[in-house]
N, C-alpha and C positions, 0 to 999 in steps of 0.2 A: 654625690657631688660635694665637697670639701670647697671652703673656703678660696683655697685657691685656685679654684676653677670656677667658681659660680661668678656668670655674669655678672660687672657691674652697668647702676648707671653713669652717663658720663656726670663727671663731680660739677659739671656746670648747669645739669637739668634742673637742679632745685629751683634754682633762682628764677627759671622763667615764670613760676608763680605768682613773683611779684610784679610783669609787666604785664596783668590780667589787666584788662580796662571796660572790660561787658560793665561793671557795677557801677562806672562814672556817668554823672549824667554827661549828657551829648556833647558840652561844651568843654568838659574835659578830655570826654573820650579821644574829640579831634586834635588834643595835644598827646595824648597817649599812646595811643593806637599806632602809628608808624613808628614810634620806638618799637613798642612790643614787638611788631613785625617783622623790623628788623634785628631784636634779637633774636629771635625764633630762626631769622632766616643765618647768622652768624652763629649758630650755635649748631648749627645744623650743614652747614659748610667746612667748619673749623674743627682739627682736632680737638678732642680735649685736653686739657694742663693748664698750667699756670697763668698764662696768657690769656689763652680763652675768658677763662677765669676773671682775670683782672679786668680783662675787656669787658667782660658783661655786669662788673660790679661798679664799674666809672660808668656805664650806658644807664644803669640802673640809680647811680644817685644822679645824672644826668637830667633822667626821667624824672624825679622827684624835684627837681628846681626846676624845671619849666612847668611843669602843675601847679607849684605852689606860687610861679608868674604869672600862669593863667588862675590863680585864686585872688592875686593881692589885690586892694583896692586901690582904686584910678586916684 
């Protein structure tokens, strides 16, 4: 099998590594956890390319400021 035949993965599966949340404690997890889920579940609907893409890279700094909402001090 040659290059241009060998399976890829789709170019947007890397990313769902980062909307892991098992390692947050509980009170993050429950801001975490329904992103992740719904990227997993958009990535998994959605062709791959660019969009996808884009979509899951805005959902992903998305993810990262409402955590760090549920970090800030009151």
């Amino acid at each position: 099998m040659d290059a241009s035949t060998t399976p890829q993965a789709p170019a947007s599966a890397p990313i769902l590594q980062f909307f892991a949340y098992e390692h947050l404690p509980p009170h993050l997890q429950a801001v975490s956890k329904p992103i992740g889920d719904l990227a997993r579940q958009l990535e998994s609907q959605l062709p791959p390319g660019a969009e996808t893409s884009a979509g899951l890279h805005k959902l992903l700094e998305a993810k990262d400021c409402f955590v760090r909402a549920a970090l800030a001090k009151k």
